[in-house]
C-alpha positions as CSV (number, residue, x, y, z in Angstrom):
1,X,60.7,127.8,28.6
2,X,57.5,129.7,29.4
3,X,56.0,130.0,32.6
4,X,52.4,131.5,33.8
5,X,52.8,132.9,37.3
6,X,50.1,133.7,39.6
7,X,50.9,135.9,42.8
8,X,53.4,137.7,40.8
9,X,53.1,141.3,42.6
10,X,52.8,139.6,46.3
11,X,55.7,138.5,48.4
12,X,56.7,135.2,47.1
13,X,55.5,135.6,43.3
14,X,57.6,138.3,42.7
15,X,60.8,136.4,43.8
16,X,59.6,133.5,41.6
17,X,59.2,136.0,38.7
18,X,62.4,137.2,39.0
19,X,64.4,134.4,39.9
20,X,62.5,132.5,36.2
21,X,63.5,135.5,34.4
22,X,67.0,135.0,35.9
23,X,67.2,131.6,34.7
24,X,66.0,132.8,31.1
25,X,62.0,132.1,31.1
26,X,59.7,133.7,29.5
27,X,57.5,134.9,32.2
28,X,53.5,135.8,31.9
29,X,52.0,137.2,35.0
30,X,48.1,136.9,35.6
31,X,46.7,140.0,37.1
32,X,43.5,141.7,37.8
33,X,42.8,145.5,36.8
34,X,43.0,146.4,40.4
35,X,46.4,144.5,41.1
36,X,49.6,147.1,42.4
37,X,52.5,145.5,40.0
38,X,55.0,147.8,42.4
39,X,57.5,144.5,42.5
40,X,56.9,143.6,38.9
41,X,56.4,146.5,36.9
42,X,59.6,147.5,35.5
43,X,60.5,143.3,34.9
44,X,60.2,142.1,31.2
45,X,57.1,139.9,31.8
46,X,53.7,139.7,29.9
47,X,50.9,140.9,31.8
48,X,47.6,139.1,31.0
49,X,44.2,140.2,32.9
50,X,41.9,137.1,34.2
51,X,39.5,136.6,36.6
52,X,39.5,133.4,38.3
53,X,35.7,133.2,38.7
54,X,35.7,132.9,35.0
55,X,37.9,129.9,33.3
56,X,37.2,131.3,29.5
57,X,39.3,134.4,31.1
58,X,41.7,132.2,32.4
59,X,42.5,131.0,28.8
60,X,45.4,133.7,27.6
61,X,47.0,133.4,30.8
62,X,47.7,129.3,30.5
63,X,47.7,129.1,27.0
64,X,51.4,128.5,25.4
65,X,53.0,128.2,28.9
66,X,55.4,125.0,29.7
67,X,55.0,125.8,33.6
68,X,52.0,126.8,35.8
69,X,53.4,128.3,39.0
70,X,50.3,128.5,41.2
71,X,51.3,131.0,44.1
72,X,48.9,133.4,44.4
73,X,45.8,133.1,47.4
74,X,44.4,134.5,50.1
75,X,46.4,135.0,53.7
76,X,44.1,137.1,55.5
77,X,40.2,137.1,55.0
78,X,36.7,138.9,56.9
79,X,35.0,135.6,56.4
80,X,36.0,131.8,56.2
81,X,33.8,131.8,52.3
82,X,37.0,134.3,51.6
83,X,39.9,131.7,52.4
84,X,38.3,129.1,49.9
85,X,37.3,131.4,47.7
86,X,41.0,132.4,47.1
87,X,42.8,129.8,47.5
88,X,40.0,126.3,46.9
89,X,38.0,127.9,44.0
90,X,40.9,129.4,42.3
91,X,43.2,126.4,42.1
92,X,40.3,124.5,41.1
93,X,39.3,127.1,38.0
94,X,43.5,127.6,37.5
95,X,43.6,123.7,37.0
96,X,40.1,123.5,34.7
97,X,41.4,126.4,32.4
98,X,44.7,124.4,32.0
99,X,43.7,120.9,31.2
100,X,41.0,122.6,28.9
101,X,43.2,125.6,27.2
102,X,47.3,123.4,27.7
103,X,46.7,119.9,28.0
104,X,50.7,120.0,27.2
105,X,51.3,121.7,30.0
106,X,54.2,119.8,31.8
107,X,53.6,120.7,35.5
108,X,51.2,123.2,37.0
109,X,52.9,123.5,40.7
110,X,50.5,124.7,43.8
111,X,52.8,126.7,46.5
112,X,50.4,125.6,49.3
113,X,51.3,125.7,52.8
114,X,52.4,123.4,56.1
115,X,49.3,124.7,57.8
116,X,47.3,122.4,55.3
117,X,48.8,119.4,56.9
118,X,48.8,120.9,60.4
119,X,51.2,121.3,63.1
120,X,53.7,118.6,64.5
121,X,53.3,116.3,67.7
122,X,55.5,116.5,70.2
123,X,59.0,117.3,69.2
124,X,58.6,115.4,65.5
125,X,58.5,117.2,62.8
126,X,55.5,116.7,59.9
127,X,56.5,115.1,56.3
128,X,54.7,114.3,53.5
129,X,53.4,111.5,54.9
130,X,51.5,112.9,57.6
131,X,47.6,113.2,57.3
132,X,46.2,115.9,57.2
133,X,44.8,118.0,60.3
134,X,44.9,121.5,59.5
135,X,43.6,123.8,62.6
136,X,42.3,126.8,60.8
137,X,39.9,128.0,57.7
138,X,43.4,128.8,55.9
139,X,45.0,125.5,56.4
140,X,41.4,124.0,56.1
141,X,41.0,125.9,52.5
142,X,45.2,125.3,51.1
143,X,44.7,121.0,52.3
144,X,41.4,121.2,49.5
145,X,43.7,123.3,46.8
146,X,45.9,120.0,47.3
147,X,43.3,117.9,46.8
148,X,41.7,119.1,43.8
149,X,45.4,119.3,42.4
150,X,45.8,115.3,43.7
151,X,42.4,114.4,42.0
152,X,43.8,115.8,38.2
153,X,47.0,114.4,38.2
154,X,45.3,111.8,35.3
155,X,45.2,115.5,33.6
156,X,47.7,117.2,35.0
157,X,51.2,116.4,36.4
158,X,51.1,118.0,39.3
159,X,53.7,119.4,42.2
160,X,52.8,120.6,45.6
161,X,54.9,122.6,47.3
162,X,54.3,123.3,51.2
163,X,57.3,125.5,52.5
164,X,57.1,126.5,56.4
165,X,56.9,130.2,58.0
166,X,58.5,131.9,55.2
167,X,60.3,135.4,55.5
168,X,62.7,137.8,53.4
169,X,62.6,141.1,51.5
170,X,59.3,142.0,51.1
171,X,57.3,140.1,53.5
172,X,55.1,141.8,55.6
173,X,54.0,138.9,58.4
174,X,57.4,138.2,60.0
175,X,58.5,141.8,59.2
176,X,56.0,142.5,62.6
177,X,58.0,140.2,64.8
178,X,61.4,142.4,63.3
179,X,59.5,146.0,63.9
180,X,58.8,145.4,67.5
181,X,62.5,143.6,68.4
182,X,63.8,147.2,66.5
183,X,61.4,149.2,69.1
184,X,62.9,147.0,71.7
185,X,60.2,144.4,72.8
186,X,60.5,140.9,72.1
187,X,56.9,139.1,72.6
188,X,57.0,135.6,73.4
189,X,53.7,133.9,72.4
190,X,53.1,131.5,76.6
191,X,55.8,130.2,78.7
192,X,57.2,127.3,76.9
193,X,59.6,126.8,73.5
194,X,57.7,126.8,70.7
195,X,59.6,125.1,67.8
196,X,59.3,125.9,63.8
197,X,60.6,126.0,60.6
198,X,61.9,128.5,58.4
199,X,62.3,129.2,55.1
200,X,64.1,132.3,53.5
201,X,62.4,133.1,50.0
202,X,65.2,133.1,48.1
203,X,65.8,129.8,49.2
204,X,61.9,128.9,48.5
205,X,61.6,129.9,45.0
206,X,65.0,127.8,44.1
207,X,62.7,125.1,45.7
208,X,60.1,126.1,43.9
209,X,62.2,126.1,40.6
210,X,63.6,122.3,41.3
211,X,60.8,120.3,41.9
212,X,58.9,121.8,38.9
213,X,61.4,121.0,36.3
214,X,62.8,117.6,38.1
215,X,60.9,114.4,36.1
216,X,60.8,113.1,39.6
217,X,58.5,115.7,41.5
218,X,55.3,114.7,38.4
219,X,52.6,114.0,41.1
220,X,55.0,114.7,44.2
221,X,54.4,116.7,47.5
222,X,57.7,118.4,49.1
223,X,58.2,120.8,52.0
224,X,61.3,123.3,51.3
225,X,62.8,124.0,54.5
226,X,65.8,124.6,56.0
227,X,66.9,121.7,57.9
228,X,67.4,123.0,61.0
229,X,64.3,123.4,63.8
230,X,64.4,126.9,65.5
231,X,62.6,128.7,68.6
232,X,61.3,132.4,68.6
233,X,63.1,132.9,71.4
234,X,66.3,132.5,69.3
235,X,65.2,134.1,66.2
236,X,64.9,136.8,68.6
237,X,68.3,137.0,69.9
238,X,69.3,136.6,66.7
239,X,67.2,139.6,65.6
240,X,68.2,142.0,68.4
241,X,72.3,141.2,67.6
242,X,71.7,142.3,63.6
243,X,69.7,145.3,64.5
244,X,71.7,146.2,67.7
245,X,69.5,146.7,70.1
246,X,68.5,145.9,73.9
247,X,65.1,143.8,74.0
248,X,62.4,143.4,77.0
249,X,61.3,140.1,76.6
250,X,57.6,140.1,77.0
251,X,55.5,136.4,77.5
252,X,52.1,136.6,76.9
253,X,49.9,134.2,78.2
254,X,48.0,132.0,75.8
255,X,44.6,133.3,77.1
256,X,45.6,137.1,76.9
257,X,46.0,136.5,73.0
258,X,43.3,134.8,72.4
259,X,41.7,137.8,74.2
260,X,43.5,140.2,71.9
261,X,42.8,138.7,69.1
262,X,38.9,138.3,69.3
263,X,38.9,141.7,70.0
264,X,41.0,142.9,67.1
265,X,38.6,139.8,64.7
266,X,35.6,142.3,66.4
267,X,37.0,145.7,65.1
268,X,38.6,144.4,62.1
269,X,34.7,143.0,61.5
270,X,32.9,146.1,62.1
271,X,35.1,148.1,59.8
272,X,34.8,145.3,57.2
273,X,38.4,144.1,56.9
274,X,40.2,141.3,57.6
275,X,41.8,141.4,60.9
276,X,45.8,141.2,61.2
277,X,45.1,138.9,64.1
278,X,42.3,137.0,65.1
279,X,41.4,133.9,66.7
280,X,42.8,131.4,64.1
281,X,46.2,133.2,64.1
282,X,46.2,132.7,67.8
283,X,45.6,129.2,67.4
284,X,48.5,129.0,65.2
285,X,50.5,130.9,67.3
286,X,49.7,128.8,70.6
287,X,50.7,125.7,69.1
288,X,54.1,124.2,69.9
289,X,55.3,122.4,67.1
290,X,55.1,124.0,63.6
291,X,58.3,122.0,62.3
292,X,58.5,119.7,59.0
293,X,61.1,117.6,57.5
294,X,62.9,118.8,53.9
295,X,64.2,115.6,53.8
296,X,62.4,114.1,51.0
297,X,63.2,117.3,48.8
298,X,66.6,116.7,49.4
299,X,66.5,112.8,48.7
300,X,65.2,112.7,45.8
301,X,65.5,116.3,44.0
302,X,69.2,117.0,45.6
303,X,68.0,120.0,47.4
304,X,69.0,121.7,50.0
305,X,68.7,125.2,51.0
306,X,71.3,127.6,50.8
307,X,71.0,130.6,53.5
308,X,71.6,130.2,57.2
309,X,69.1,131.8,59.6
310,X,71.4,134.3,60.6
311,X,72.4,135.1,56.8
312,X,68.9,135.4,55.9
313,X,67.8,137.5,58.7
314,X,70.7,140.2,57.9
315,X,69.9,139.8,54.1
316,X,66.1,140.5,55.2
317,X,66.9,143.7,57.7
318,X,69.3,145.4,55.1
319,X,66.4,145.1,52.5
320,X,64.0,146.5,55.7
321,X,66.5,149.7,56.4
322,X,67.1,150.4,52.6
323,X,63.6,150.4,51.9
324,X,62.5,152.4,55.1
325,X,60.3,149.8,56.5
326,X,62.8,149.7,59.3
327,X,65.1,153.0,60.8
């Protein structure tokens, strides 16, 4: 089997990457002349340069590939035109190039994300049969990547993938919430639980893996998650035993970080970069329920994720200290 892999030098490509080569795939990785390949470099993959403003680019990259794994987009943006940009226009071109260049082709896959559905009410989790209500530009600009992907499944066959907050070697989002538990402060976003879902990325890309080859997932959406529902406050304590350390737990009122973060959208602005928190990450972060059910994934492609939170989180701070992201 060959597979076409975008987002092969970010967090969750270059898990995907290895994990195909594992399972003995040919692996191409799309990159642009500017892209670090610091996860990927030394792997036995084909590089092939496109641009995704530019489908006639696109064509070596698709061309000869059983499997499009769609992973790469945009997390962090200076402007909402950025978020569809990377992650609307470039499924869109990614999906054009295919049907025009592999009409064969027997699954492009979209990793998209539970913030294109939008977060759960009350204490019930989100499934695949929720409508959509994403709250921010991102989850706004991953719920039209599903839709153009939905709308060429006459094309195409299709798979969706939405996994939950996602963490592991490499990540850099979650690795925050770690650093500041290892300097001994554990911030607690208001004053009430705030329930979620995790993934580890081992776990994800397996997930990944399984619904793209299983006849069953042509034209599906799952969420890979584990099946359990967790709080911060107990990834926290979690946290603090593995590393060893005393914690000051800290809760911040919802209206001091939305304060924080308009001023942190303000510099990030002036200096022309995307901000590491502004106000649409506070919105995500006020909200109480950002839980979904795995239960279809596990119905009808037999999955189930393998690592426990506490397993994961040691497997993720071992990676952290032998890399020196963590002391």
């Amino acid at each position: 089997m060959k597979a076409l892999v975008t987002g092969s030098t970010g967090f969750i490509g270059s898990h995907l990457v290895e994990k195909l080569l594992e399972r003995g795939y040919q692996v191409k990785c799309l990159i642009r002349k500017t892209t670090k390949l610091e996860y990927v470099k030394d792997l036995p993959v084909e590089f092939v340069e496109g641009d995704f403003d530019n489908i006639e680019s696109l064509r070596a990259a698709v061309e000869g590939v059983d499997y499009v794994f769609h992973v790469g987009g945009v997390t962090k943006s200076k402007d909402k035109e950025g978020y569809f940009k990377g992650n609307y226009v470039t499924t869109k071109n990614l999906l054009a190039a295919a049907a025009k260049y592999n009409p064969g082709v027997k699954r492009f896959t979209l990793v998209s994300s539970l913030t294109a559905v939008g977060p759960g009410s009350g204490s019930e989790p989100v499934d695949e049969s929720t409508s959509y209500h994403p709250i921010t530009t991102y989850g706004k600009s991953k719920m039209e990547a599903e839709k153009e992907c939905l709308a060429r499944t006459s094309d195409i066959p299709i798979t969706i993938i939405r996994p939950p907050a996602v963490y592991g070697p490499r990540d850099k989002d979650i690795f925050e919430f770690f650093k500041s538990i290892n300097e001994h402060l554990l911030p607690m976003a208001g004053f009430s639980k705030k329930i979620l879902s995790f993934v580890h990325a081992y776990d994800l890309v397996d997930g990944i893996i399984a619904a793209t080859e299983h006849p069953k997932a042509v034209n599906q959406i799952y969420f890979i998650s584990n099946e359990d529902v967790y709080n911060w406050e107990l990834v926290g304590e979690i946290t603090k035993r593995i590393l060893g350390r005393w914690v000051l737990k800290v809760r911040i009122p919802h209206s001091v970080l939305y304060a924080a973060a308009a001023i942190s959208e303000s510099i990030a602005r002036l200096r022309g970069k995307a901000a590491l928190i502004n106000i649409e990450k506070a919105r995500d972060g006020v909200q109480q329920n950002w839980t979904c059910s795995p239960k279809k994934a596990s119905l009808e492609l037999g999955f189930k994720t393998k690592l426990s939170l506490e397993d994961g989180i040691a497997n993720t701070i071992e990676w952290y200290k032998k890399n020196g992201w963590l002391k």
